[in-house]
C-alpha positions, -999 to +999 in steps of 0.1 A: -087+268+340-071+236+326-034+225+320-018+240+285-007+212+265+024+224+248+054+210+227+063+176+202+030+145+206+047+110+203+034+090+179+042+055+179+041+031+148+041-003+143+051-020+109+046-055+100+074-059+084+113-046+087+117-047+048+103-019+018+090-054-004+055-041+002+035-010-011+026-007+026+057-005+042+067+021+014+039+042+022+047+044+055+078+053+052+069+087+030+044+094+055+064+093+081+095+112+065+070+145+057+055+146+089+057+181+106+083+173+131+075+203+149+043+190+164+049+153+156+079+131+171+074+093+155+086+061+168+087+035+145+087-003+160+094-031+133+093-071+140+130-077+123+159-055+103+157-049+072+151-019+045+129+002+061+147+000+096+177+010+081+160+039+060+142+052+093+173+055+108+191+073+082+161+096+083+168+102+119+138+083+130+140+068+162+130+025+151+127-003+174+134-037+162+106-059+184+099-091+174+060-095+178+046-125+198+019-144+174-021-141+183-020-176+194+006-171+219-019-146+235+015-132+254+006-109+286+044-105+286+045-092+256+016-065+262+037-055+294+067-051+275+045-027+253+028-006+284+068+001+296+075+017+259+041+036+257+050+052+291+086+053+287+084+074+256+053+093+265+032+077+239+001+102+231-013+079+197-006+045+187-013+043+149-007+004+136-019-014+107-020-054+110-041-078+131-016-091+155+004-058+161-035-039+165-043-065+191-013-062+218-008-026+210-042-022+210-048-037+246-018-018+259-031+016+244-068+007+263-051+000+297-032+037+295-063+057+278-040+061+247-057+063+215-050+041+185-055+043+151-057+009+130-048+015+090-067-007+069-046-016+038-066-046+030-101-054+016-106-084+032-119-090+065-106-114+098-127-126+126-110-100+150-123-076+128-151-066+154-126-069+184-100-049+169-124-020+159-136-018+196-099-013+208-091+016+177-101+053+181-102+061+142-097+032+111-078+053+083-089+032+049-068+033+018-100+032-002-132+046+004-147+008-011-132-005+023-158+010+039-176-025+034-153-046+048-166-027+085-210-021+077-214-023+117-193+007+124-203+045+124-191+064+094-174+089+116-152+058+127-137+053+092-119+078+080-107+070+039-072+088+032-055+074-002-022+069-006-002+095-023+028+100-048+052+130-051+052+126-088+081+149-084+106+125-063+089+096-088+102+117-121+137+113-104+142+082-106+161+072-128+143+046-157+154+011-163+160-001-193+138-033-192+138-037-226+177-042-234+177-061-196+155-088-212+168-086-247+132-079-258+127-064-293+120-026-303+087-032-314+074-057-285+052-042-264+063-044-226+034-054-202+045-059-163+029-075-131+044-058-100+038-078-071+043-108-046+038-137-069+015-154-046-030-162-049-040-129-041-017-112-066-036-132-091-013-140-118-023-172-128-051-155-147-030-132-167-014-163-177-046-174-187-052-146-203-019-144-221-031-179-243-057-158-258-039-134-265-012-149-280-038-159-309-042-125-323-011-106-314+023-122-302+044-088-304+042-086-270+063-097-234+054-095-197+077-091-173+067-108-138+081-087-109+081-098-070+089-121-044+076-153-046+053-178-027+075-212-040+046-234-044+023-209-060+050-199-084+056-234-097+020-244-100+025-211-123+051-222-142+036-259-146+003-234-165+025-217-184+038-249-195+009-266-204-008-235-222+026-230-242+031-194-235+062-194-214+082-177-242+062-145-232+070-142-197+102-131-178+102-137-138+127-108-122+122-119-091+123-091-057+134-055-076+143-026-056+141-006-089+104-009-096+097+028-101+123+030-128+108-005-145+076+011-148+090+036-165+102+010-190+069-007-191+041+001-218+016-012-196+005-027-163-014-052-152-023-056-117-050-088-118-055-095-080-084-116-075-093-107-034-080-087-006-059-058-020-069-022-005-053+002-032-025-009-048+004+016-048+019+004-080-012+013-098-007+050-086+030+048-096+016+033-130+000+063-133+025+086-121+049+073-150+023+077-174+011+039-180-021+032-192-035+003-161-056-031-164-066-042-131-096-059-113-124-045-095-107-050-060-108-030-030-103+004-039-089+002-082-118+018-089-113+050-074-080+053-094-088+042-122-117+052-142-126+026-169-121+037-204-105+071-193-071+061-176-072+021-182-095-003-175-114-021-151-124-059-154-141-081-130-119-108-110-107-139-117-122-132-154-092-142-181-114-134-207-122-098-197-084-094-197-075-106-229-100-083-242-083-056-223-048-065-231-058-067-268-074-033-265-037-016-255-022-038-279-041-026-306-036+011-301-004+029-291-023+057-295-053+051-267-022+039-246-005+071-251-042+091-240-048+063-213-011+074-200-018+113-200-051+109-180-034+088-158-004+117-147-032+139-146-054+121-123-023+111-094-014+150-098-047+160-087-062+134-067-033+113-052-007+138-041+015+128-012+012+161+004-023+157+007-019+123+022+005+140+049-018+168+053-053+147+059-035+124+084-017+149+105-052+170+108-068+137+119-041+133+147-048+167+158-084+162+156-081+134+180-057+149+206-077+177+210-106+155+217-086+133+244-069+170+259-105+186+263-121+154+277-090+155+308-098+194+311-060+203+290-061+235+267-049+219+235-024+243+216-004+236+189-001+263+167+026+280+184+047+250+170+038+249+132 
């Protein structure tokens, strides 16, 4: 008869950033914060200090600050260092979700027979793509549409789990008055952009799109929220310039407040032209009740369904989002609907509890598997 495997697993996660800037790193967070701690103990390692560190901890998670050696360093120390922490804290799944972390970790889980789950949070793909999927157990996909980005793997290999919103923590935050911030009129109709201000983000064609615009309705502002690349900022700026619409935009800069602008927003645009998996602020869009624009990227299209709670436009197509903008603009009414829809669909389809839920059951899915291959009767229940 084999060995009962009893008490808390170890789950170790790595983050690619210390800081809460991105959707990722906020995702994680909430994951980790309503995991069943009876079954599940997580370890959090982070390359520098920052927001979420500090959050972890408060939390009472136990976070390493490790800065991560670089692919091209190709560091044997380094995957060492990570073999002495997997044994050290009895490591039983390594669950990362970047290329360079994936590739260390992901040597250090094969030499130990640990198993490793990589999160995709991105649509597009990297030449270790193929590498990396041979060293992970399980890819969890934001999106179902990132499927694609892996057609040489086995469907039971990818496993889509959305991100998810407790719309009731969202309601309590408290809303920001982005309208008297700005000094923007009563009757102007707030659009924003939430996001690094950087290529993939895509702004540049909202800009674009903001010159048509501006020809049939000028009753209108958009706020620009986000850290910025420098150089793709200016070069955003110059546009603005030359297309003489600057007088529409305000730049915030990096917000920590972004749940309670969207509540002052009347709509959002998110207009990334490649690479994004599911952007969160879409679903927190949603959760506040905004009617969304974005482009058919990575997984947009599974939140939003054109017409019903925004619209969907192709990339890099300024045109298509004029006409979309103008569409909103034109009726507070179908923004009101578009808003409704949009609570409705991220109560039913998005929930956070069911993002918790789907991951646990796919930890326990896999333990099980690597107990019964070593001859171990696999029980957890007595610990729910």
């Amino acid at each position: 008869m084999g060995k009962k495997k009893t008490g808390r697993h170890n789950i170790l996660y790595f983050s690619s950033f210390g800081s809460m800037k991105g959707g990722g790193q906020r995702s994680l967070f909430y994951l980790l914060r309503g995991l069943n701690k009876n079954i599940f103990n997580p370890i959090v390692v982070c390359p520098e200090e920052g927001e979420l560190v500090n959050k972890l901890k408060e939390t009472g998670i136990e976070t390493l600050v490790m800065p991560f050696k670089r692919l091209k360093q190709m560091s044997a120390g380094f995957v060492l260092r990570l073999l002495r922490l997997f044994k050290d804290r009895d490591i039983s799944i390594v669950h990362t979700d970047s290329t360079t972390e994936t590739f260390y970790a992901g040597i250090a889980a094969r030499l130990l027979g640990v198993p490793l789950i990589w999160h995709i949070r991105v649509s597009s793909g990297s030449i270790m793509d193929r590498l990396l999927s041979l060293l992970s157990t399980r890819l969890i996909l934001v999106a179902k549409a990132l499927e694609s980005r892996f057609p040489y793997l086995h469907a039971n290999k990818l496993i889509p789990i959305v991100n998810g919103i407790s719309v009731e923590e969202f309601d309590a935050f408290p809303r920001t008055d982005i309208r008297k911030e700005t000094g923007t009129d009563k009757d102007s109709v707030i659009i924003g952009c939430i996001g690094r201000i950087e290529a993939m983000k895509g702004q540049e064609y909202l800009v674009r799109a903001i010159e048509r615009v501006e020809k049939e309705r000028r009753d209108f502002r958009v706020m620009l929220i986000g850290e910025a690349d420098e150089a793709y900022y200016k070069n955003m700026v110059n546009l603005m310039g030359s297309l003489k619409v600057k007088m529409f935009f305000s730049y915030l800069g990096y917000r920590t407040d972004t749940a309670g602008i969207i509540k002052g927003l009347d709509i959002l645009v998110s207009a990334s032209s490649f690479g994004e998996g599911l952007s969160r602020v879409i679903l927190e869009a949603m959760a506040a009740g905004k009617p969304v624009i974005a482009t058919d990227v990575g997984g947009a299209s599974e939140a939003i369904v054109d017409g019903l709670n925004g619209c969907i436009i192709p990339t890099r197509d300024y045109n298509a989002l004029a006409d979309a903008i103008l569409k909103l603009l034109n009726s507070a009414e179908k923004r009101k609907e578009m808003g409704t829809q949009g609570r409705r669909r991220v109560e039913q389809r998005f929930s956070l509890t069911n993002n918790i839920k789907r991951t646990e059951q796919l930890y326990l899915e896999i333990l099980k598997n690597v107990y019964c291959s070593a001859g171990v009767i696999f029980d957890y229940k007595r610990n729910e």
